[in-house]
Every structure is written in C-alpha cells, then in structure tokens.
N, C-alpha and C positions, 0 to 999 in steps of 0.2 A: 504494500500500500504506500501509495506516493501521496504526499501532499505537498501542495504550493500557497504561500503565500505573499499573493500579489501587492505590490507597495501605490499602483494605481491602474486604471483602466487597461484591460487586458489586449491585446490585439490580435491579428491574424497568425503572428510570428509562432504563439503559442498553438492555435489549432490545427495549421500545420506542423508544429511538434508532436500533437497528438497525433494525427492523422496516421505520422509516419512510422509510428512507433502500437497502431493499436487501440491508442488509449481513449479513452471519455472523460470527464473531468463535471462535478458539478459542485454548488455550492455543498461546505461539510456540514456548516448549523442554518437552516431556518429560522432566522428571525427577525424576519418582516414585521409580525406580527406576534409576537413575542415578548411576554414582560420584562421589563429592563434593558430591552432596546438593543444595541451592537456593543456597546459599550462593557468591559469586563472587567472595570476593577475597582476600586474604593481607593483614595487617597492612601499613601502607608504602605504598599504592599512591597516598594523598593525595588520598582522597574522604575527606567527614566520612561520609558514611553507608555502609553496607553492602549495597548492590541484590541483589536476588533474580531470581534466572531465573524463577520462580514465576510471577512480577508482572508478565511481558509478554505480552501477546495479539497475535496479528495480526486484523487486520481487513479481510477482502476486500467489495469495493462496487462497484458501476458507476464508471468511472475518474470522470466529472460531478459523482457525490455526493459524491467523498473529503471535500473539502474543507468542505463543508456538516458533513459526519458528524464528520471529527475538532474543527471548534469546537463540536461541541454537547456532547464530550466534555471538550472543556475546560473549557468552563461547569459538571462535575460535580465537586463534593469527593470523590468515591471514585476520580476519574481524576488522577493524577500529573501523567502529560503523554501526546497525542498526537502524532503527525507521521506526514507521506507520507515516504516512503524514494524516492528516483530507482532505477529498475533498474540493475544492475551489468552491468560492460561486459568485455569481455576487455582485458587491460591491453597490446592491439598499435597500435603503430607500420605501418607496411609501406612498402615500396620499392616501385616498379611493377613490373612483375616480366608476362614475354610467357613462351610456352612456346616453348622450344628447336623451329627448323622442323623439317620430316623427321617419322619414323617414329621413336617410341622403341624404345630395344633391349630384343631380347625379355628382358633380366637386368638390373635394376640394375647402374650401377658403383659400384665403391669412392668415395666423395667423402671420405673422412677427411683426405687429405690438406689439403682445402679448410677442416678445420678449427681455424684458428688459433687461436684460446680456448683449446684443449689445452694450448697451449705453455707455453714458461719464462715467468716473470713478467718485467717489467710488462707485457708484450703479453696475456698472457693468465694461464689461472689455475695452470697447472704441472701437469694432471690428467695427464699422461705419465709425471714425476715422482712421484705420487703411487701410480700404477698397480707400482711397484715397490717400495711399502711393503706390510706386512701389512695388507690390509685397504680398502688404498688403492682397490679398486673398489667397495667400497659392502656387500661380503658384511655380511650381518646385520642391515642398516637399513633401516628399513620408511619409507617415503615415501610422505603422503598428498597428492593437488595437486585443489585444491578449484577448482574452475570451472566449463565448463558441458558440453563435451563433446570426445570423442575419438573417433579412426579406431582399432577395438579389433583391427580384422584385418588392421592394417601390418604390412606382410614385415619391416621392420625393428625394432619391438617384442614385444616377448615381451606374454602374455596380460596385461590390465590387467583386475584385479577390480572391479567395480562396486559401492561398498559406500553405496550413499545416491543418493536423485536419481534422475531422469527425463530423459535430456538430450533437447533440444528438436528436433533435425532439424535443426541449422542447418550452413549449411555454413564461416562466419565461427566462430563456437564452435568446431566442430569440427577446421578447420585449426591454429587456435590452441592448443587443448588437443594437439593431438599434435605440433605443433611444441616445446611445451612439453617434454613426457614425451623426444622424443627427444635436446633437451640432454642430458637426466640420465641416460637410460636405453637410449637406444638397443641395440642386442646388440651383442657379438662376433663379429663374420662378414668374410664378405670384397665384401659390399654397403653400400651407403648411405652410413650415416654411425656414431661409437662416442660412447656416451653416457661422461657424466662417472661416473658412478658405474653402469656398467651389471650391475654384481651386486648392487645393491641390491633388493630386494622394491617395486614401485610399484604402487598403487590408487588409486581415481578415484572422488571426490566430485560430483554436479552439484550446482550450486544451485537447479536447476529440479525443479517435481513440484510435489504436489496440495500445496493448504493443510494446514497451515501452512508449506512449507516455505520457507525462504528462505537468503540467504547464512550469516546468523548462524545457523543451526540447522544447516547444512552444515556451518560449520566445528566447531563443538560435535561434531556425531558422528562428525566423522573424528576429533578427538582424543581420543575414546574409543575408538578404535583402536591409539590408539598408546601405544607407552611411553617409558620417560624416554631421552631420547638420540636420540630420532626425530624423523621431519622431520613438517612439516605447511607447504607450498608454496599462498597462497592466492595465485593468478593474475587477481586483478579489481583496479577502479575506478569510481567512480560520480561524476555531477556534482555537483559542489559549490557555496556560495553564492554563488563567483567572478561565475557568469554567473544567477543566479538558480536553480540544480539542472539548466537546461534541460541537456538529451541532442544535445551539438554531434557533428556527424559528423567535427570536426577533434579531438575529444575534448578542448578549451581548458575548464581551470575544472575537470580530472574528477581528484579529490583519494583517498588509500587510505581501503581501505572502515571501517577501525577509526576516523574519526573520528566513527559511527553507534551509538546508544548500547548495542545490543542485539548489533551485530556486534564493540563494543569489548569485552564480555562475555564472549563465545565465546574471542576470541582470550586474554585473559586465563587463561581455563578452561582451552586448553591450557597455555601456560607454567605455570601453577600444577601440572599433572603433570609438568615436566621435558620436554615439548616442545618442539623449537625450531622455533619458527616464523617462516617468511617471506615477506614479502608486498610485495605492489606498492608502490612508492611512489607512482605513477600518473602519466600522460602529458599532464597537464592544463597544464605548463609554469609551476606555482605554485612561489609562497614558501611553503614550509609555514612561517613563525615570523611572516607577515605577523596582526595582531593578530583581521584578518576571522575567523578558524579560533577565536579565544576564545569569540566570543556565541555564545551559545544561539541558533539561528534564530528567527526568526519563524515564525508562518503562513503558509504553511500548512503548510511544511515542519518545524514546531518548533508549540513549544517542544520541547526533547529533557526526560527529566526533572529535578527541582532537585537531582540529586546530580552530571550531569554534569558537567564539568569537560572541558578540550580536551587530547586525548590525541597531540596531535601535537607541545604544546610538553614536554618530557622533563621529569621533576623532578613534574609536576602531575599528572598521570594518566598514567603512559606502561602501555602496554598489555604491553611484555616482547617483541613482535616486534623482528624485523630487516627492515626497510623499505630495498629495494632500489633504487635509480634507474639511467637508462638512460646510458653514459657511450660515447665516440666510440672506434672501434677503431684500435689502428695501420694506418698502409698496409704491406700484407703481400704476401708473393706471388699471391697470388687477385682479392684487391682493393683497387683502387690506387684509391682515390675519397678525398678528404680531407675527413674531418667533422669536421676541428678538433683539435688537441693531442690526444697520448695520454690520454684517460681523462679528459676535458674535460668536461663535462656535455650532454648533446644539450640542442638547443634545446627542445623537446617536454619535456622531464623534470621534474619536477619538484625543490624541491630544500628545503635548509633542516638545519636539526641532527638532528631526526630522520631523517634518510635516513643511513644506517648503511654501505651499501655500493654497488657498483653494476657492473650487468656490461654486456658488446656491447651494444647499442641497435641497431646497425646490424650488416650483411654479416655474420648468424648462420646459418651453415650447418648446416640440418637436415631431418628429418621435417617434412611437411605444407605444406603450398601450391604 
C-alpha cells in the first residue's frame, strides 16, 4: 500500500504515473462532510505544521510496482511524501493450546471462576470490586474495538454491530477479535466466561474492505461514533524498521500502528473528541525510546511526510492514546506456570515510556480459540 501526500493540486504528471504502473489512487479519509473538518490537530501536539486528512491518498498497485510507483512520486513537487505501509497484524501472543479429548458437553460450563484478572489488585484489575459500584459494569459506555474480525453469533456475546469494514474470512482474525470483545464484554449468564465491563454497548470496526479503506480510516470512523468519555480499543500491530517492515511469523520488530503517519492522525482525531483511546503497544519485543523509531524511513517504506515527527517518544508528537503492553500473571489457582515476577514484562512485549499500562499477556481466560 502506497500513499501520497500531495502538498497542492495534483496534475496529469501523476495519472500518468499511475496509469503506467497499474495503479488507482483515491482520497484515504472522507471528510467533506465530517465533524471536525480537514483539520487534525489541537495547539501543543509539537509539529511545526498542521497536516490535513484532505492531503492523503491511498494508492492501490500490483504489490511489484509499489515501489517503482511510490519513487516516481517522490521525484514530484506536488507529492509531500510517499510510502508502503506493512499490513496490520492482530496484536496475539498464543500458548499451544490441544482440544480437551472426549465429546464436548452439550452446555457450556461456567469458566468464570478461571478468571483471575477479575480479582483484587495487584493480581488482577479488581473488576469484582468494581461491579459493586454505580456503574461499575460499563452501563452507558459505548466501546468501539477496531480490528479485523469477530464470531458475531457466540452464545456468550450479546449482538456486536458492524459499523465499518469487511472482515476477511479469517479464522486467526477472527479468534482474536472475539477473544478480545469477550475480556470486556462477555454476558451475565451462568456459561463461559463475565466480561469486564459487560453492560457496556460494544461494536466492531474491521480494517478490511474495498479501497480506500485501511487501519487509519477505521479508526477515524469508529470515533465518529463515539462520544466524549468512550472507549475506542485498537487491537493491531504492524512490522517495523527493527527487521526491515518484513511480516515475521514470530511477530519480532512489529511496533503500534500510531507510529504510521496517517494512522497517527486518526488516533489523534479521536482524543481530540474526548475519546479514550487504547491501543497495542505490540509484541514485537522492542524499545520503543530506542533512537531507530526517530528517522523518517527510507525507501521504500518512507519517506513519511516532512511534518512527521516520532510519536512514540512522548513530549514530541504523542498521539493522546494509552498504549498497553503485555505483562506476566500471578500463579493463581488455575494456572500454576511461572512467566516471571508479578507484572514483569513478557518477553515478546514491547516496552519503553510510552507504554502506559499493561495487562495478562498470558493464561487469559476467555471467548474464542
């Protein structure tokens, strides 16, 4: 995936660039008509310039041409900067994990008790607790979890709205998205498992579907869903320059997707409504303050454009997310496996100042797989 962004009126130079090379090209956000206009950023954020959502195109190509196509656009004064984006990945870890022998029974069991996270603090996050305050189950808060897909007719989820997106079929997507939804969401019954906040309202963002769409534009239109005091859950990561962007199947190198300059936009767009948004910190086992995350990439992956800045070091461009990493559980009564000190950082996590908080990594009992 190539994108351009144009610094003023585009001309013919470019559609015959396209032409020659394959490609189409159309705007990346819709916001003609759009709350909060073209404009992306709030005084403070420590760019000298002001980026417009306006100003980015995607540009789809035979995957061969990309790289041809985005230097022919960097050779044009009307083109800011181009770059390939790596595809976004689901931000899991996994265990090995065999299916129980025998026949399943014809009823789900109760597994809540298997859910330690629930618990008193520091073991877990005190959602038990919580469930005995006004409010403490989620009544009234709308939660959007941007990713790629979910099992929308689990016995143990209530209906999830589909408000954006195409999800793709996958069965890896899909496990992982409803693994997700059922930490938070899970029902109140006397099966499965009880989400953290299960009377909250939750709907389902993919990042997948026809051009233009991509992560950044997902997240955009989920937080135009939402309002001030709502959640917006983006559950990716993508490869980073650790290993040159390459797509490891150990996921080594895969850094959160806001250090992208079009998805660092979106995520900003939301906090600028009073969204709180939270997101991967990703499982790529990096330093985020390591100095690599300042440059602007190269080629072909870069240049990013000349306003960007690295939004992973805080103070310089911080985007306003809450970047979560993946941290080791107590040994509890369920599972006695020892992945290090209480709350220690997994090996796989990544880490560094911006990473803000960080839950189970491991032995998370829930929905899906």
């Amino acid at each position: 995936m190539a994108f351009a962004a144009p610094t003023r009126r585009m001309g013919g130079r470019i559609v015959t660039l396209l032409s020659k090379h394959g490609g189409t090209m159309r705007a990346l956000f819709d916001v003609a008509k759009e709350e909060g206009g073209t404009r992306s950023f709030a005084p403070g954020v420590g760019l000298a310039a002001e980026p417009e959502f306006s100003a980015f195109y995607k540009i789809d190509a035979p995957a061969d041409r990309l790289s041809d196509l985005a230097q022919g656009l960097r050779e044009m004064n009307e083109v800011d900067a181009a770059y390939i984006k790596p595809a976004a990945e689901p931000a899991a870890i996994l265990n090995s994990m065999l299916a129980a022998p025998g026949a399943p029974t014809i009823s789900s069991p109760d597994f809540s008790p298997r859910q330690e996270y629930l618990d008193a603090a520091p073991g877990g996050v005190d959602a038990r607790y919580a469930w005995t305050q006004k409010g403490g189950r989620g009544a009234g808060v709308r939660i959007v979890d941007v990713e790629g897909e979910w099992r929308f007719g689990h016995e143990d989820l209530a209906k999830l709205p589909l408000l954006g997106g195409t999800p793709p079929n996958d069965l890896n997507w899909r496990n992982h998205g409803t693994a997700v939804v059922g930490v938070m969401n899970a029902k109140l019954n006397k099966l499965g498992v009880t989400g953290i906040c299960p009377k909250a309202t939750v709907s389902t963002v993919s990042i997948f579907g026809s051009a233009p769409w991509n992560s950044a534009t997902a997240i955009r239109l989920a937080a135009g869903k939402l309002r001030k005091g709502d959640i917006l859950l983006i559950e990716l990561h993508r490869p980073g320059p650790r290993y040159a962007f390459q797509n490891r199947p150990d996921q080594a190198g895969f850094i959160p997707v806001e250090w992208w300059p079009d998805d660092f936009l979106a995520v900003r767009y939301a906090v600028r409504r009073g969204v709180i948004v939270v997101a991967a910190a990703g499982n790529g086992a990096q330093d985020l303050d390591d100095p690599l995350y300042d440059a602007n990439p190269g080629a072909p992956n870069g240049p990013f454009p000349s306003w960007w800045k690295n939004p992973l070091k805080r103070g310089v461009a911080d985007s306003g997310a809450i970047l979560a990493g993946a941290g080791a559980p107590p040994i509890g009564t369920f599972h006695t496996t020892n992945y290090g000190p209480d709350r220690s950082r997994l090996d796989f996590s990544n880490w560094g100042a911006c990473v803000d908080a960080q839950g189970w990594g491991r032995e998370v009992t829930t929905t899906g797989y």
